[in-house]
C-alpha beads as a LAMMPS data file, in Angstrom:
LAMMPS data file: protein, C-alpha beads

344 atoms
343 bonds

1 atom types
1 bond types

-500.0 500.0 xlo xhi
-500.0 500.0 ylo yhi
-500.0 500.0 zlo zhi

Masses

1 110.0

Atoms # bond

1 1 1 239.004 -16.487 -270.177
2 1 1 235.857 -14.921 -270.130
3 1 1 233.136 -16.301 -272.018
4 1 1 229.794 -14.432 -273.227
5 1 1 226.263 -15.495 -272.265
6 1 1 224.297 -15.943 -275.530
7 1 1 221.092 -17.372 -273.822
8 1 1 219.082 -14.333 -273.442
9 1 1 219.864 -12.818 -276.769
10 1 1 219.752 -16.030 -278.767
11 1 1 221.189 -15.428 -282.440
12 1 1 218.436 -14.929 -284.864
13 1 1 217.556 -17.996 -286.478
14 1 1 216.863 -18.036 -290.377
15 1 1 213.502 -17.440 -291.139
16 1 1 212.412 -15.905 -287.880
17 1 1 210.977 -13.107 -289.872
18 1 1 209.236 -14.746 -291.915
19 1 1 207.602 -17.516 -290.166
20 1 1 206.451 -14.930 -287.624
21 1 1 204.437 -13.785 -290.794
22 1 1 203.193 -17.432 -291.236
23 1 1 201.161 -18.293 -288.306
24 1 1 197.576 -18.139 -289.801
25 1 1 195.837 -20.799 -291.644
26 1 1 197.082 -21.177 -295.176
27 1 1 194.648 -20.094 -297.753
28 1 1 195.299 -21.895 -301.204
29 1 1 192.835 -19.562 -302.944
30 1 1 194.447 -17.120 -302.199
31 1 1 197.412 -18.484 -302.912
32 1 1 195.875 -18.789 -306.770
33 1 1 194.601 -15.211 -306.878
34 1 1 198.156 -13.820 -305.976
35 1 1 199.711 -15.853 -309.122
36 1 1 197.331 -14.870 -311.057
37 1 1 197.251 -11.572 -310.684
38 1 1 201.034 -11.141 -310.811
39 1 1 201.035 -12.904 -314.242
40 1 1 198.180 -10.667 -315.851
41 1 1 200.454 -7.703 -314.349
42 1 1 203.261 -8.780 -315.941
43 1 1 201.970 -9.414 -318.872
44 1 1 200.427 -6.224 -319.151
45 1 1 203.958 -4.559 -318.731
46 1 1 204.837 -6.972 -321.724
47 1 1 201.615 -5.487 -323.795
48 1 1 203.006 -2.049 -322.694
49 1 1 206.517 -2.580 -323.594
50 1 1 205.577 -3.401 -327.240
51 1 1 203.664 -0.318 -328.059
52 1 1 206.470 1.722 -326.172
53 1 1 209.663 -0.001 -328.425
54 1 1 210.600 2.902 -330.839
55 1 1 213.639 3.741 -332.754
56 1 1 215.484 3.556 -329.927
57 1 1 215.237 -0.490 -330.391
58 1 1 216.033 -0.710 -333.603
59 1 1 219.262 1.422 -333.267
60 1 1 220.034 -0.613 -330.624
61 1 1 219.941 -4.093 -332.815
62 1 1 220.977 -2.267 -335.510
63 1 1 224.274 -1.118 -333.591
64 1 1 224.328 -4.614 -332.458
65 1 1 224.355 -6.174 -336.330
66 1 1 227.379 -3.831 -337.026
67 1 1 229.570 -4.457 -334.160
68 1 1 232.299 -6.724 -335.012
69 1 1 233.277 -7.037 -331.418
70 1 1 231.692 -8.035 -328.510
71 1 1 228.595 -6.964 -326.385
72 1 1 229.752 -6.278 -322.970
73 1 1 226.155 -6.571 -320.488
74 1 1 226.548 -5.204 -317.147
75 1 1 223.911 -4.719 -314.907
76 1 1 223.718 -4.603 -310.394
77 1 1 221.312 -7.110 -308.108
78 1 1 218.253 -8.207 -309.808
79 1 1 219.013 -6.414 -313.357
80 1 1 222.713 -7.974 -313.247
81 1 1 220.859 -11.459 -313.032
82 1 1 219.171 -10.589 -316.124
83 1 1 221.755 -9.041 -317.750
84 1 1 223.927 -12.381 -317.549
85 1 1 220.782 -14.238 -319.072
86 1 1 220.780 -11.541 -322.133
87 1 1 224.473 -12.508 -322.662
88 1 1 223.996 -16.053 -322.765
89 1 1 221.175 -16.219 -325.294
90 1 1 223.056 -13.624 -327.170
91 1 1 226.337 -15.874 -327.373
92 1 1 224.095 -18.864 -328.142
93 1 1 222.480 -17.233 -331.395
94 1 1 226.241 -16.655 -332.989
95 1 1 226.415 -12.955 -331.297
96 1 1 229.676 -13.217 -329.057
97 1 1 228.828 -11.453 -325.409
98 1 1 230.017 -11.568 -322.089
99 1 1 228.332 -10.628 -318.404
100 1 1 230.624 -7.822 -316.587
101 1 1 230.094 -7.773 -312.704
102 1 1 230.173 -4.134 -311.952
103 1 1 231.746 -4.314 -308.703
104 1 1 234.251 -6.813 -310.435
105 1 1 234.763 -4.315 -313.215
106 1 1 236.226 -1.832 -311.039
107 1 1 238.681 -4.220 -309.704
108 1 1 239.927 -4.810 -312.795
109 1 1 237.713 -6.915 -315.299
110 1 1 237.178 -2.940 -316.993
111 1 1 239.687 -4.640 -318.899
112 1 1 237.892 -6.985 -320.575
113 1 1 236.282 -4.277 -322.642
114 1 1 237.529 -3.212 -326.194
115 1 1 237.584 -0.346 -328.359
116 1 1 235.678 -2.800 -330.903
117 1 1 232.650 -3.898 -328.101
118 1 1 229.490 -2.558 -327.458
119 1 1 228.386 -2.135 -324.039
120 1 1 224.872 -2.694 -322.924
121 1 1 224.041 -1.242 -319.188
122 1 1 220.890 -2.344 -317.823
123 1 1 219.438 -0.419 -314.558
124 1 1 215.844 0.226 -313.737
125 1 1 216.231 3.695 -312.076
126 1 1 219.078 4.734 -313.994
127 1 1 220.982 5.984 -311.162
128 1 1 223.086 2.282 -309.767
129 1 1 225.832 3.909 -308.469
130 1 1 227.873 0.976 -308.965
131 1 1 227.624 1.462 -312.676
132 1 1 229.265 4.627 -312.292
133 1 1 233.143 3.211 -313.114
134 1 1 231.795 1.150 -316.489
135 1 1 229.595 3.959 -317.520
136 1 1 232.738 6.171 -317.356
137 1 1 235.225 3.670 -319.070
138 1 1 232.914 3.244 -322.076
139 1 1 232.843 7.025 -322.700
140 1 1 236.489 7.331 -321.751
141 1 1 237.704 4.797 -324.329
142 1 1 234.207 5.571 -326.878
143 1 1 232.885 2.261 -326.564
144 1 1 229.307 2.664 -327.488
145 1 1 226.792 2.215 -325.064
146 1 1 223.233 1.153 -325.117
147 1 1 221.276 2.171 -321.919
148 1 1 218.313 0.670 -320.366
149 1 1 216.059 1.951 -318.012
150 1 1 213.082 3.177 -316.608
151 1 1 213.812 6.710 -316.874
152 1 1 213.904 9.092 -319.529
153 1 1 216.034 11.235 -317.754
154 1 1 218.246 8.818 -315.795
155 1 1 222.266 9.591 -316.005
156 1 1 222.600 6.217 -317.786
157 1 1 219.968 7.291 -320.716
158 1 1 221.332 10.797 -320.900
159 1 1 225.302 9.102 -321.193
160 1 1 224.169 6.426 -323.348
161 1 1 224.913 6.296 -327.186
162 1 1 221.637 4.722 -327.509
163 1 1 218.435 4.544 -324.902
164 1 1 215.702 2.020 -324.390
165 1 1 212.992 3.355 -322.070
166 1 1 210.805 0.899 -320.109
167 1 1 207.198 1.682 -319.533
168 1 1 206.002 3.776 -316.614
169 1 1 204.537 0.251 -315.055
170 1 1 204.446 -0.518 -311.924
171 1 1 205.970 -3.829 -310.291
172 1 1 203.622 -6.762 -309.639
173 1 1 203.405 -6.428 -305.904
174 1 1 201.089 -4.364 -303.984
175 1 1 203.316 -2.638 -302.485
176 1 1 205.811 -2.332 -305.849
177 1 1 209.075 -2.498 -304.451
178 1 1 210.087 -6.444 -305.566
179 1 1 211.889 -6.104 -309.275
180 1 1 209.530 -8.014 -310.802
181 1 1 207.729 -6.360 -313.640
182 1 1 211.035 -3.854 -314.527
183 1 1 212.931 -8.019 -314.561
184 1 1 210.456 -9.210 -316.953
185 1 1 210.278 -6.050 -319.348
186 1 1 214.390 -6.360 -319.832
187 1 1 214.241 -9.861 -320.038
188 1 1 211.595 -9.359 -323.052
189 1 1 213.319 -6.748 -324.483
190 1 1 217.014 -8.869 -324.949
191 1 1 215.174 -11.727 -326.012
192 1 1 213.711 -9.133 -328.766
193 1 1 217.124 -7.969 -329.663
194 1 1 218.475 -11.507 -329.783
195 1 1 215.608 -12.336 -332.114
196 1 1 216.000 -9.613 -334.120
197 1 1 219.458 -10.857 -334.662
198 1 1 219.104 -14.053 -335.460
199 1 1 216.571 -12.860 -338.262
200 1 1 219.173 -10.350 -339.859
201 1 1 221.716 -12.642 -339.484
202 1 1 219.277 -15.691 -341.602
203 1 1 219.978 -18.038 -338.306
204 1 1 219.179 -21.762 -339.108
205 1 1 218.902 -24.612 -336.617
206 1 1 222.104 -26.116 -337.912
207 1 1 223.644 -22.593 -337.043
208 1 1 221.898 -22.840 -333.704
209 1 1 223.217 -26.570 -333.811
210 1 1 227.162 -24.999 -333.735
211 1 1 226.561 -23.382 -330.337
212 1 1 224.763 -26.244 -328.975
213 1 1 226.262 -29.607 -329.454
214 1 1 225.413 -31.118 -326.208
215 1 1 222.558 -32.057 -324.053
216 1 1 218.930 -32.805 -325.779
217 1 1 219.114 -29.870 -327.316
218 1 1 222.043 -30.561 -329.776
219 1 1 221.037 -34.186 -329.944
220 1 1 218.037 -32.876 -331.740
221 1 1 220.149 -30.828 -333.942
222 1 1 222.339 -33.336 -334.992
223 1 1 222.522 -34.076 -338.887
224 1 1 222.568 -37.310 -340.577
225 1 1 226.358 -36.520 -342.112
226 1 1 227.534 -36.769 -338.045
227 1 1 225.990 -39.937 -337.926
228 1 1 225.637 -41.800 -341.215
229 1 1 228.378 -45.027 -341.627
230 1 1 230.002 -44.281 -345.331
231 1 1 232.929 -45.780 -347.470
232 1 1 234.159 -49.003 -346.778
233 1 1 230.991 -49.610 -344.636
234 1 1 228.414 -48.964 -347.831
235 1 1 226.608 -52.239 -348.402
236 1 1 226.157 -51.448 -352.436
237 1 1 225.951 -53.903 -354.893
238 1 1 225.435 -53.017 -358.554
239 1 1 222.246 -54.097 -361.028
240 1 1 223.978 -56.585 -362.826
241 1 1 225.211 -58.500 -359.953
242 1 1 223.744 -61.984 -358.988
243 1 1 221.388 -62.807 -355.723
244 1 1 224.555 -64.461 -353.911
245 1 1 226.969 -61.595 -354.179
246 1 1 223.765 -59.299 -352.792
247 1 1 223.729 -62.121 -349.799
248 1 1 227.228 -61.555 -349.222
249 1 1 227.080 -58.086 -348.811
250 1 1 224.120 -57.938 -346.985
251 1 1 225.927 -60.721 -344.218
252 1 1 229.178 -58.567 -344.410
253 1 1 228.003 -54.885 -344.005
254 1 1 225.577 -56.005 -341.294
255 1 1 222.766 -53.561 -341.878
256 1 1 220.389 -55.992 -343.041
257 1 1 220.245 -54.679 -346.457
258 1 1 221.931 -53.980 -349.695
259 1 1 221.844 -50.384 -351.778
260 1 1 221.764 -51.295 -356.014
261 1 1 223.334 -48.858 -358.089
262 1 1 223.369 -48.596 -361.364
263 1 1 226.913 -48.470 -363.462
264 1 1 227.270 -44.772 -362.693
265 1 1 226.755 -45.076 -359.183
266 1 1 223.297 -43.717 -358.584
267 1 1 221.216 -45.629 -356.226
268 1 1 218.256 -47.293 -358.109
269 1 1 217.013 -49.704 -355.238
270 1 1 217.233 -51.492 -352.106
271 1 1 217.252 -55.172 -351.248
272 1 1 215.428 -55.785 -347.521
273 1 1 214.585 -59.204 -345.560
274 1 1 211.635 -58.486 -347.143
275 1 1 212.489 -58.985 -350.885
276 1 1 214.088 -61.762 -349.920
277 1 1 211.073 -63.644 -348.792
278 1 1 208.855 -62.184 -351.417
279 1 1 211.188 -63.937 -354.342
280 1 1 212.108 -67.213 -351.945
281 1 1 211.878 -69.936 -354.902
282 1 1 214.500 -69.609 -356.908
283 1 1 216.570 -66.648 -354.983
284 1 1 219.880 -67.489 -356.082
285 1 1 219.543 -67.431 -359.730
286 1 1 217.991 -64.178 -359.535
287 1 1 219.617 -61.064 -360.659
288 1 1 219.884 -58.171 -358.533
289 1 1 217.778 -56.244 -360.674
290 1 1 215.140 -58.679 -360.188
291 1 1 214.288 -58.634 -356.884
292 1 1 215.296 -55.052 -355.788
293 1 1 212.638 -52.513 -354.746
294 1 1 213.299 -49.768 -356.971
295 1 1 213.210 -46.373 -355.783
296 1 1 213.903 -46.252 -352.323
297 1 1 213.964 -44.255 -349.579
298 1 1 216.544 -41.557 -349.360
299 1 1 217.754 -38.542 -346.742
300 1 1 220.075 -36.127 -347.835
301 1 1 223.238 -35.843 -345.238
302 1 1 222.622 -32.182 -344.167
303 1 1 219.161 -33.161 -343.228
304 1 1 218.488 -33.204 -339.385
305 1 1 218.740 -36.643 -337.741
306 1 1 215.204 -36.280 -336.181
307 1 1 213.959 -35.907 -339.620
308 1 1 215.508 -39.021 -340.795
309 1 1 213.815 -40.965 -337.469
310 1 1 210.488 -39.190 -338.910
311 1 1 211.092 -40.871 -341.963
312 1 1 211.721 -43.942 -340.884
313 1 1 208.709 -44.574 -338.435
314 1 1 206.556 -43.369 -341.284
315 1 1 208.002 -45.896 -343.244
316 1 1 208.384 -48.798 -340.843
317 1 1 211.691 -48.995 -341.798
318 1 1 215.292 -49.397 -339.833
319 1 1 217.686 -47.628 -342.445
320 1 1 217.871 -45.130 -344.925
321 1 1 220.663 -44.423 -347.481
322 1 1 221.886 -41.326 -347.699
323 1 1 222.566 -39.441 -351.416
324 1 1 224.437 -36.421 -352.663
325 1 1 221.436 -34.446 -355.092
326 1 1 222.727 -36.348 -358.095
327 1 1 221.502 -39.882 -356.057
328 1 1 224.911 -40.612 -355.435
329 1 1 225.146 -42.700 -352.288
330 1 1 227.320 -41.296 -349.529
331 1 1 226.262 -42.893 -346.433
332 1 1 223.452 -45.137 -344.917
333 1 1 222.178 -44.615 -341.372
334 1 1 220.501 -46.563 -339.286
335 1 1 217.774 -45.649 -336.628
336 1 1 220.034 -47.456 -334.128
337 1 1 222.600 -44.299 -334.820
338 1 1 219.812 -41.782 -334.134
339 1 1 218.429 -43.394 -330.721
340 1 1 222.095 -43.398 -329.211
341 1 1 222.722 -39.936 -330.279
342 1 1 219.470 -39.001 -328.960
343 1 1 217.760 -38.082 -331.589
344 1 1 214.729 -40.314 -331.628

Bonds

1 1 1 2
2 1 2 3
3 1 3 4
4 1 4 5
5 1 5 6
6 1 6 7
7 1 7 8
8 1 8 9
9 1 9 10
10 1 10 11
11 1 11 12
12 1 12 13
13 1 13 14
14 1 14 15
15 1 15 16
16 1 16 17
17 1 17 18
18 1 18 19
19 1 19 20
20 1 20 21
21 1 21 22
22 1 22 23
23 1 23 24
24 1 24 25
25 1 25 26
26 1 26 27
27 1 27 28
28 1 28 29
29 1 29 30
30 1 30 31
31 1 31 32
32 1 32 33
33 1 33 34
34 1 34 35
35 1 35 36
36 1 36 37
37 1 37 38
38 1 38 39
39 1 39 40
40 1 40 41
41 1 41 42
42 1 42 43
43 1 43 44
44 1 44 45
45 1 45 46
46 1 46 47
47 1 47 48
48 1 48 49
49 1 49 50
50 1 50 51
51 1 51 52
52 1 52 53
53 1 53 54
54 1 54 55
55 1 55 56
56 1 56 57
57 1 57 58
58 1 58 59
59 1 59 60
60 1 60 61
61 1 61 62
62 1 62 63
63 1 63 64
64 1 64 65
65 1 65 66
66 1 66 67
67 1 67 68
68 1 68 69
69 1 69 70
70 1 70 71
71 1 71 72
72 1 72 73
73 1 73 74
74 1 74 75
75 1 75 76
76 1 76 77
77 1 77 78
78 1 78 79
79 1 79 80
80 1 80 81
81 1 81 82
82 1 82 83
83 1 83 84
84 1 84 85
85 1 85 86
86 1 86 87
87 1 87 88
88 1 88 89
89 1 89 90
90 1 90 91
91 1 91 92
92 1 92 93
93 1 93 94
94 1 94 95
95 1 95 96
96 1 96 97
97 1 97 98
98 1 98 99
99 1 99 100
100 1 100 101
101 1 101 102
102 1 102 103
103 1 103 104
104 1 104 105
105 1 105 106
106 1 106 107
107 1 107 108
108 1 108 109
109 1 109 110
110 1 110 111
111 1 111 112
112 1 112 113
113 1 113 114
114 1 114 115
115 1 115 116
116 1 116 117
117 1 117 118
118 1 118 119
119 1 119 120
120 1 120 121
121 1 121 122
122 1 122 123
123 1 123 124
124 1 124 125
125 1 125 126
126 1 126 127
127 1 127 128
128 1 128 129
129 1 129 130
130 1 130 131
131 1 131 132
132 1 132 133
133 1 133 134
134 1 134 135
135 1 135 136
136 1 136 137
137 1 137 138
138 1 138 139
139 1 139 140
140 1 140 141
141 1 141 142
142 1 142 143
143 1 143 144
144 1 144 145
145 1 145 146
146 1 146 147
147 1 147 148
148 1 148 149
149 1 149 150
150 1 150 151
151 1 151 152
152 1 152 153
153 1 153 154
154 1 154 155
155 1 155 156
156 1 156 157
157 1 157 158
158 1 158 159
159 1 159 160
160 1 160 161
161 1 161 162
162 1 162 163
163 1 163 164
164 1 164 165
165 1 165 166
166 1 166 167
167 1 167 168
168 1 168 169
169 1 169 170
170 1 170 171
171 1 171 172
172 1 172 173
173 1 173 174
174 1 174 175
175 1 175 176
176 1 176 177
177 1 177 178
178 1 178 179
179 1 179 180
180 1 180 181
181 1 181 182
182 1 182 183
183 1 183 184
184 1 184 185
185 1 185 186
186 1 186 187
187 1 187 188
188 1 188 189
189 1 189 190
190 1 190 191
191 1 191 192
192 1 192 193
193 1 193 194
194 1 194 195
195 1 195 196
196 1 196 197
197 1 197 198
198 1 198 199
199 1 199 200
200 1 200 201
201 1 201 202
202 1 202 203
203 1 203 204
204 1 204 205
205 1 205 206
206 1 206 207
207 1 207 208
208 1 208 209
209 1 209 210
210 1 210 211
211 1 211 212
212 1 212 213
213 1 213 214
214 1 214 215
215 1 215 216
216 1 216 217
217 1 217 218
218 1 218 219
219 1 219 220
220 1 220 221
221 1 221 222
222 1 222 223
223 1 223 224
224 1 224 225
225 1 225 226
226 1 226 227
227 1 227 228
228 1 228 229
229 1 229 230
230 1 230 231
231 1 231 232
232 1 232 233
233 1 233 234
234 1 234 235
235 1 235 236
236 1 236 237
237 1 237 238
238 1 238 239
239 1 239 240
240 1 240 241
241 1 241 242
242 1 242 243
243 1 243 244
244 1 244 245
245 1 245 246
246 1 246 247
247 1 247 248
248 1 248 249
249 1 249 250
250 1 250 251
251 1 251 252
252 1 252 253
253 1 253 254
254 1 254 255
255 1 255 256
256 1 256 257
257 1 257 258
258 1 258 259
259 1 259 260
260 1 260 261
261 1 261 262
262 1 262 263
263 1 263 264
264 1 264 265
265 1 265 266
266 1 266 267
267 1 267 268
268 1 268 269
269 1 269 270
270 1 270 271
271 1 271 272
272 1 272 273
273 1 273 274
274 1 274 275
275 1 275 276
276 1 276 277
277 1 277 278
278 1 278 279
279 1 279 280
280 1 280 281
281 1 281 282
282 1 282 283
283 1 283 284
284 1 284 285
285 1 285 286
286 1 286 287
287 1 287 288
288 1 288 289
289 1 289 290
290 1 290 291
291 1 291 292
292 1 292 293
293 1 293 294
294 1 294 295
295 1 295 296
296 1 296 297
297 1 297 298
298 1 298 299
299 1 299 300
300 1 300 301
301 1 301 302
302 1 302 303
303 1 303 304
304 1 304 305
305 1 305 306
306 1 306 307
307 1 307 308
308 1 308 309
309 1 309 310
310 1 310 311
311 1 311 312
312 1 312 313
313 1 313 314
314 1 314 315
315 1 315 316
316 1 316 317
317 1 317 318
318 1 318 319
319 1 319 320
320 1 320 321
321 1 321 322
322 1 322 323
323 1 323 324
324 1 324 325
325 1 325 326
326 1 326 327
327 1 327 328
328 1 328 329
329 1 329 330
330 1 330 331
331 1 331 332
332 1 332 333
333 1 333 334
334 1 334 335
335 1 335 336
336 1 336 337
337 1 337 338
338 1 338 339
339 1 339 340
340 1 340 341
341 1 341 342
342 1 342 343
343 1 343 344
């Protein structure tokens, strides 16, 4: 069998090329003048960017608002990275969208565009060939089709329903061939479309809450009805009930305190460890009314749980009772709840 002799022509090994490029001394400053100078770039392309957005924009969110279907974002190499990041914060703020890999789409996954979707094609020159089969399909089947480039006169503006044009800027290396400014600018821009969305739309953080119920995120989010303990578990006693029936309660329900309410239900006080000690002689012939704190603390059960831990540090408290707007009690939550939901 005859073998081959790699010796002389060893097989390149990764990073050859560049540590070839690395042999003088390392110089931090400059280092710090490089990142520095990219970021001012960059932002300048931002600056730019905003005084270039026209009506092309706002027909673009505008078509967005209307669709009842999905946005479809396609894009090739660096602007296909971004275009999967436009489709995810889309999605997140309530706007359904998908990422379609070109190449991918040709092989099939053309399919998973609809009469009802809007497409979104992002390409700095405006000439990726490899857009050429999903550019085709949306004016086949009239999907509309908002373009985004760099180029006025690109094929994708000039087949496009609707065209964004990117400032004349140039990337943020010095020799402006690394995607790096163009990346930023469409980054920006579907951020600014997403935005634009949510605002139409009147997006709240308990809508944002519905598309993120995990992680930190949603844990922040969460709202005291997810949380709060209610029927059975209520520790409520009424006005007209005596000191040991209060005790009882309090033992039973395990919170530490009792919720009064008056005969129609409405919570008109709170019993704590506190009261207790405060009316020590003579506790058991007391009425309820009589040592209650009147006017307690509430939280409404849409509020947000982080709000209710707010509440409760100002308060130097451990639980809140939670009331419909007529002070009917629903629920009581304790900061415990909060810190293992993550919400503290």
């Amino acid at each position: 069998m005859r073998t081959i002799d790699t010796s002389a022509n060893p097989l390149p090994v990764r990073g050859d090329s560049w540590m070839k490029q690395t042999d003088t001394p390392l110089n931090k400053e400059q280092f710090l003048a490089a990142g520095q100078r990219v970021v001012l770039r960059e932002a300048e392309a931002l600056r730019r960017l905003s005084e270039c957005l026209d009506g092309g924009f706002s027909e673009a969110a505008a078509l967005l608002a209307e669709n009842r279907g999905r946005v479809i974002v396609s894009g090739i190499g660096k602007s296909g990275h971004i275009a999967r990041k436009i489709a995810a914060t889309l999605a997140s703020t309530g706007k359904p969208a998908h990422f379609v890999h070109p190449a991918e789409a040709s092989h099939g996954d053309l399919g998973m565009m609809a009469v009802n979707d809007v497409a979104m094609i992002l390409s700095n020159s405006g000439e990726t060939s490899e857009l050429a089969d999903i550019i085709a399909y949306t004016r086949r089947f009239r999907i509309p089709m908002i373009g985004v480039a760099g180029r006025r006169s690109s094929t994708l503006i000039r087949q496009a329903d609707v065209g964004i044009i990117l400032p004349d800027v140039g990337e943020a290396c010095d020799r402006g061939i690394v995607p790096t400014t163009s990346t930023t600018m469409m980054l920006a821009l579907g951020d600014a479309l997403a935005i634009a969305l949510m605002e139409h739309k009147g997006f709240t953080p308990a809508s944002f809450r519905e598309f993120h119920p995990g992680g930190a995120l949603g844990s922040s989010l969460s709202i005291v009805r997810d949380l709060m303990h209610s029927g059975e578990k209520l520790p409520l006693v009424r006005e007209s009930a005596m000191m040991p029936d209060a005790l009882l309660i309090m033992t039973n329900k395990g919170f530490g305190v009792a919720g009064v309410c008056d005969a129609d239900g409405r919570l008109t006080g709170i019993i704590t460890d506190g009261d207790l000690r405060r009316h020590m002689d003579g506790l058991l012939t007391n009425s309820v009314h009589d040592v209650m704190t009147p006017d307690p603390q509430t939280i409404t059960p849409d509020a947000l749980a982080v709000e209710a831990v707010g509440l409760m540090n100002a308060r130097k408290i451990t639980c809140l009772f939670v009331v419909e707007p007529e002070l009917n009690v629903c629920g009581i939550l304790h900061i415990h709840d909060c810190l293992r939901a993550g919400a503290g």
